[in-house]
C-alpha positions as CSV (number, residue, x, y, z in Angstrom):
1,X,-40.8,-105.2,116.9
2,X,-38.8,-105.2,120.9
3,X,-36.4,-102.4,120.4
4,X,-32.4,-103.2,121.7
5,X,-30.5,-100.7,121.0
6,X,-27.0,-99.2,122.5
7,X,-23.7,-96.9,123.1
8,X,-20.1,-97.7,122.9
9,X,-17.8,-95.6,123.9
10,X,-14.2,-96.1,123.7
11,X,-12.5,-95.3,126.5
12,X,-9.6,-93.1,125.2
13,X,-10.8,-90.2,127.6
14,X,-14.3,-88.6,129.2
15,X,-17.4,-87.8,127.1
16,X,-18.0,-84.4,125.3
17,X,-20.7,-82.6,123.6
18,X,-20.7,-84.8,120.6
19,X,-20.3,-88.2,122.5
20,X,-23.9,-86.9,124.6
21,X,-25.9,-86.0,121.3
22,X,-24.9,-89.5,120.3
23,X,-25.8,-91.1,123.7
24,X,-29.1,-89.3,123.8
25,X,-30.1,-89.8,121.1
26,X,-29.6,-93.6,120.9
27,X,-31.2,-93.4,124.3
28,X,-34.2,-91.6,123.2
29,X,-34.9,-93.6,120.7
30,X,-34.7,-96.6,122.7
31,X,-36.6,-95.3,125.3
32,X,-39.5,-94.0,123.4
33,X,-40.1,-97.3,121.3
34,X,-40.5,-98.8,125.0
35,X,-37.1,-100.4,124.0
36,X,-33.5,-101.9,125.6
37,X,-30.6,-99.3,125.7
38,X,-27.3,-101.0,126.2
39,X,-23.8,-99.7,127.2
40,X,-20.9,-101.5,126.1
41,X,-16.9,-100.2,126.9
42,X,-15.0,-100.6,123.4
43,X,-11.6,-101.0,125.2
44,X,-10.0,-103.2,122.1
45,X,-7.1,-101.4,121.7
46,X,-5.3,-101.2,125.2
47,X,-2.7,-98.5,123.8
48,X,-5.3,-95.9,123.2
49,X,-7.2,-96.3,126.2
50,X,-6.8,-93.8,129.4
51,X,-6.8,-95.3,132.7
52,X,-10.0,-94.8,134.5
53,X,-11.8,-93.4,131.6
54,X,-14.2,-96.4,131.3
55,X,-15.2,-95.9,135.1
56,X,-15.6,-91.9,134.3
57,X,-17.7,-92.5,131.3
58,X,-20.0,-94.7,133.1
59,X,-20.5,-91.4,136.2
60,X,-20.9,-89.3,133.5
61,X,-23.9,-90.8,132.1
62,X,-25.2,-91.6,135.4
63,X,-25.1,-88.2,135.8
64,X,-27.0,-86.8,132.8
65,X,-29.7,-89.5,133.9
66,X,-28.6,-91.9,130.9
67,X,-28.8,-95.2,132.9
68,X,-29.0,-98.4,131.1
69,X,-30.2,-101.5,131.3
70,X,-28.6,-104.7,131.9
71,X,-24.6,-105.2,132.4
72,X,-22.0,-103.4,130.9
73,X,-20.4,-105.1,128.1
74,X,-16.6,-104.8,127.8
75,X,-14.8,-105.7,124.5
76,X,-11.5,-106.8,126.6
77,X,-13.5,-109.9,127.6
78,X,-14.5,-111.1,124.5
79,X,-11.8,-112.1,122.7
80,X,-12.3,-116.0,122.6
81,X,-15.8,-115.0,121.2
82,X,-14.1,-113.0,118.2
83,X,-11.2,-115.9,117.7
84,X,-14.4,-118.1,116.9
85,X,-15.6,-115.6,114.5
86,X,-12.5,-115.7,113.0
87,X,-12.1,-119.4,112.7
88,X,-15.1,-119.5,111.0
89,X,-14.7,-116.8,109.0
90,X,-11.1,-118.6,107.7
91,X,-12.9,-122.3,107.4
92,X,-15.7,-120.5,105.2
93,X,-13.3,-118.8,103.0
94,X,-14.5,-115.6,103.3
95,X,-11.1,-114.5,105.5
96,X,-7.7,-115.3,104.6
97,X,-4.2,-114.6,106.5
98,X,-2.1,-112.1,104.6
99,X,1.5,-109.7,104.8
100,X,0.9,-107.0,103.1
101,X,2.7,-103.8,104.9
102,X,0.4,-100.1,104.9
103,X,3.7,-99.4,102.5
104,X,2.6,-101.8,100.1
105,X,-1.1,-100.4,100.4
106,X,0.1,-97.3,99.8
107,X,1.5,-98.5,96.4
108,X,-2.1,-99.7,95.4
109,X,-3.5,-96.4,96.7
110,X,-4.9,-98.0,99.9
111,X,-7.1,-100.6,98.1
112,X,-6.2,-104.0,99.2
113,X,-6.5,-106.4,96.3
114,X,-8.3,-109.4,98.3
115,X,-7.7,-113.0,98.1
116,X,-5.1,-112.5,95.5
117,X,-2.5,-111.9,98.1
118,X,-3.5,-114.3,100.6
119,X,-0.2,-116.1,102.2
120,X,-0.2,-119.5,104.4
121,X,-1.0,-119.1,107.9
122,X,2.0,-117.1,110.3
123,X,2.7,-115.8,113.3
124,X,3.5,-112.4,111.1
125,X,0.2,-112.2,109.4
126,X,-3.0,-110.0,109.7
127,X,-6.3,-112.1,108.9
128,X,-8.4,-109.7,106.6
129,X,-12.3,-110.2,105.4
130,X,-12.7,-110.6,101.3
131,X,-15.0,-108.5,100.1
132,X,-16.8,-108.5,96.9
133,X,-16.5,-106.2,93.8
134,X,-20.2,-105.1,93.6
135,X,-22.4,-102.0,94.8
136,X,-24.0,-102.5,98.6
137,X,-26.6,-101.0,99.2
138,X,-28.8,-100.3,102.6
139,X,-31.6,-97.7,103.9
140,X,-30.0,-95.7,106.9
141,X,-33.0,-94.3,109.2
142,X,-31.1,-90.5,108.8
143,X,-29.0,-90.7,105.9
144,X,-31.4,-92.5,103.0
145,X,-30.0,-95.1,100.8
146,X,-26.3,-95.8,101.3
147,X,-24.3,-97.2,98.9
148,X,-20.6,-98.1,98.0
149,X,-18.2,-100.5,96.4
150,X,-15.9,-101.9,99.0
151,X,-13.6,-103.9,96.9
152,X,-13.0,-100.4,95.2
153,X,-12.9,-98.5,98.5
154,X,-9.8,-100.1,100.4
155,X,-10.5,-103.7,99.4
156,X,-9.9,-106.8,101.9
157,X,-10.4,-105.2,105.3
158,X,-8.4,-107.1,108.7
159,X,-10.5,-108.9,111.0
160,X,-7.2,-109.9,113.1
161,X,-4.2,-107.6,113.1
162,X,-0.5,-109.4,113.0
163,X,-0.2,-108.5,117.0
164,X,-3.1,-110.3,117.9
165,X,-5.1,-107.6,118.4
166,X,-8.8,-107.5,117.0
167,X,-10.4,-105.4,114.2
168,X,-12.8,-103.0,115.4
169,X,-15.2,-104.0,112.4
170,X,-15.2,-107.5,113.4
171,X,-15.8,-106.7,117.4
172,X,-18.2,-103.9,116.7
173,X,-20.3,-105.9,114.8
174,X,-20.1,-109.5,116.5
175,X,-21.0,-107.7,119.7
176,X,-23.8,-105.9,118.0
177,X,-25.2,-109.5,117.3
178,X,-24.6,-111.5,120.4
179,X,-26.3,-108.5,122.3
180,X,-28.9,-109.1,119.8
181,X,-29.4,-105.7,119.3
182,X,-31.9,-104.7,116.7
183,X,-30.9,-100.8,115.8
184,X,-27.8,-98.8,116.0
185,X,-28.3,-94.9,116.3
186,X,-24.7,-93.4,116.2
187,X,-23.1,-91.0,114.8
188,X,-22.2,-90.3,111.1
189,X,-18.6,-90.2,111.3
190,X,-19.1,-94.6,111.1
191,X,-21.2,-94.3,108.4
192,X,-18.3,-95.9,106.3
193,X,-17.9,-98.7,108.9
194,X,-21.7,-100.1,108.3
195,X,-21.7,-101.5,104.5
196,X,-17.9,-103.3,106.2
197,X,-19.8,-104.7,109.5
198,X,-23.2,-105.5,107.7
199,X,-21.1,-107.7,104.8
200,X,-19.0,-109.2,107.8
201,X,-22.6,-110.2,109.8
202,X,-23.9,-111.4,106.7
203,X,-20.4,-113.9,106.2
204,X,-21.1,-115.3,109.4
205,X,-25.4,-115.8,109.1
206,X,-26.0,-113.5,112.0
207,X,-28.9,-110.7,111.9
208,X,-27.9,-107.6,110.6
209,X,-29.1,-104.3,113.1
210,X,-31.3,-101.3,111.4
211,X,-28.8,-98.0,111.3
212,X,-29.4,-94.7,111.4
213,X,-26.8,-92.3,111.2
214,X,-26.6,-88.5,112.9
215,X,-25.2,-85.7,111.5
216,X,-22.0,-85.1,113.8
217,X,-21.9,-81.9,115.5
218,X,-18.3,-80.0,114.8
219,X,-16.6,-76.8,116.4
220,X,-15.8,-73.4,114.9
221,X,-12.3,-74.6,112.8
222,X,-14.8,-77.0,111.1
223,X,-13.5,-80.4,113.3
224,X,-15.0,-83.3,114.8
225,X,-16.0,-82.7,118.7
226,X,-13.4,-85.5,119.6
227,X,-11.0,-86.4,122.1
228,X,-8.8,-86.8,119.7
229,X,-9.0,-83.1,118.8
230,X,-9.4,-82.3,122.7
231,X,-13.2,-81.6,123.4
232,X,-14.2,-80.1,126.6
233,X,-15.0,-83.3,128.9
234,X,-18.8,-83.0,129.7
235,X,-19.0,-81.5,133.3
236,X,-21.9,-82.6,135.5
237,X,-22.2,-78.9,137.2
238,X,-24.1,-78.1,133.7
239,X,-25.8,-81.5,132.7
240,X,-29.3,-79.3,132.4
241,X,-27.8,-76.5,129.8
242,X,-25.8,-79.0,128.1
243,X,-28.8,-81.5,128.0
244,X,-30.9,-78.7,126.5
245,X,-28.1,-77.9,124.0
246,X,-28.2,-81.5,122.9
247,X,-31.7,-81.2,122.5
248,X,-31.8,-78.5,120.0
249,X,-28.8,-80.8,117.8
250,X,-32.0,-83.0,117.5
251,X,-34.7,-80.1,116.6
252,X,-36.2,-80.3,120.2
253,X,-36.7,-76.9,121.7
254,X,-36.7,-76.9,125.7
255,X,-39.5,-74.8,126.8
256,X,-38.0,-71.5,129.2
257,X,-40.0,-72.7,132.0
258,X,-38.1,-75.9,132.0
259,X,-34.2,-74.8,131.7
260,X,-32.4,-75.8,135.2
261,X,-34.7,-79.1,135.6
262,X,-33.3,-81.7,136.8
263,X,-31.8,-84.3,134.2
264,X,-34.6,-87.0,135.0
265,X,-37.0,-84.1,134.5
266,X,-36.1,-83.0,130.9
267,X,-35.6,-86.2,129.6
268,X,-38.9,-87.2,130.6
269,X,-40.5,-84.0,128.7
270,X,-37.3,-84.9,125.6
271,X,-39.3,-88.8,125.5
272,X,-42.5,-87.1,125.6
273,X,-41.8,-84.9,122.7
274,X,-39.5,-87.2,120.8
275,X,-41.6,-87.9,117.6
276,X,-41.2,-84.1,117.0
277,X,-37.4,-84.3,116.2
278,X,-35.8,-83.9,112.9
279,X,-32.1,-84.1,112.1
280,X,-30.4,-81.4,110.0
281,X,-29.6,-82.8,106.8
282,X,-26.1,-83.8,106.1
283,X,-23.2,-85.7,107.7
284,X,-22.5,-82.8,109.7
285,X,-24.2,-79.6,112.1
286,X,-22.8,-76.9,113.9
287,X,-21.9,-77.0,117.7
288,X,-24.7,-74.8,119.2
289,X,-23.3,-71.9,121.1
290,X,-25.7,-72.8,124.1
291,X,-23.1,-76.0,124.6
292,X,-20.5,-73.2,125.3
């Protein structure tokens, strides 16, 4: 089967440590299986974006020798392709327009309780994605059979916030299938978005991606590498140790003779040796003191 696959940053601030495990190893994959690796900018949400981060993302993995094929995608341009996807999402029935407040949530301990509180359409309403009361189940490439209740586990999810802005489950996902990409290798922190954006491709009769999830690499205090949490920004002065480090997250072992090559040197020998990797098991793996 052709292989697309892809990485989407958001561009909140520069890559770390745990954004280039998840890059390379999306990459790898791709690259073995003679595949497609796309980039695509998740720049949905304007207020948590940095200026010029999408630009420094891009140099960064230009300079660990990441380059990708095609254009990049850029989720600020799509937004008449989502409105559709909401339209028909509404004239299907499976979305409805709704008021509830995170207050109110809160009341029903975050679990929206669907169609039930669907309003008429309003310039003060979110647009959320009924879900059904019933296990989902899927195969994750890393994780093994996934499964959980979405109407128990926050219930009717928004597709279309009340400012106009976009869900990321909806644009994630929509983008995923008008790429037409055919696997998603990311990290495990979104392993709860999956059963949300599989349902939501499945409303719409699009093809729904293989997933695989990695175990996300954390620091010392036990926390997500993150910007959030202000990660180190990935310098290019040490793309060769903090490639090798990267490689070990994945059970490859660098051989001595190799440490200082050239990015476009190691990943050659990292594509090579690929079907040798093996993921720790879990959600989670240590930060390997290496990446210091």
């Amino acid at each position: 089967m052709f292989y697309r696959g892809r990485f989407a940053p958001t561009p909140s601030g520069p890559l770390h440590f745990g954004s280039l495990v998840a890059a390379l190893a999306s990459w790898l994959d791709a690259r073995h299986q003679g595949g497609q690796w796309l980039v695509r900018i998740d720049d949905l949400d304007p207020p948590r974006e940095m200026p010029g981060a999408a630009d420094h993302i891009l140099a960064q993995l230009e300079a660990f020798g990441l380059h990708w094929d095609e254009t990049v995608r850029y989720q600020s341009r799509r937004g008449e392709a989502y409105q559709a996807a909401v339209t028909q999402l509404l004239d299907t029935g499976h979305a409805f327009h709704c008021r509830m407040t995170r207050k109110e949530l809160a009341t029903l301990d975050h679990c929206h309780p669907g169609i039930a509180a669907a309003v008429p359409a309003g310039s003060d309403t979110a647009i959320r994605l009924h879900v059904p009361d019933r296990q989902l189940c899927y195969p994750d490439g890393i994780q093994g059979q996934v499964c959980n209740n979405l109407h128990r586990d926050g219930g009717a999810f928004v597709i279309r916030r009340r400012d106009g802005l976009f869900g990321y489950q909806l644009a994630c996902a929509l983008d995923d299938a008008d790429d037409n990409i055919t696997h998603v290798l990311r990290g495990a922190d979104l392993l709860d978005s999956t059963l949300r954006q599989r349902w939501l491709l499945e409303c719409l009769g699009r093809p729904v991606p293989d997933y695989a999830h990695l175990p996300v690499v954390m620091n010392g205090r036990d926390t997500k590498l993150s910007k959030s949490s202000g990660s180190e920004a990935l310098d290019p002065a040490r793309a060769s140790q903090l490639l090798a480090a990267a490689f070990s997250c994945m059970g490859l072992q660098l051989p001595i003779d190799m440490h200082g090559a050239s990015p476009t040197t190691m990943l050659a020998w990292a594509k090579a040796h690929y079907p040798e990797h093996q993921w720790p098991p879990g959600r989670q793996q240590p930060l390997p003191a290496s990446s210091l």
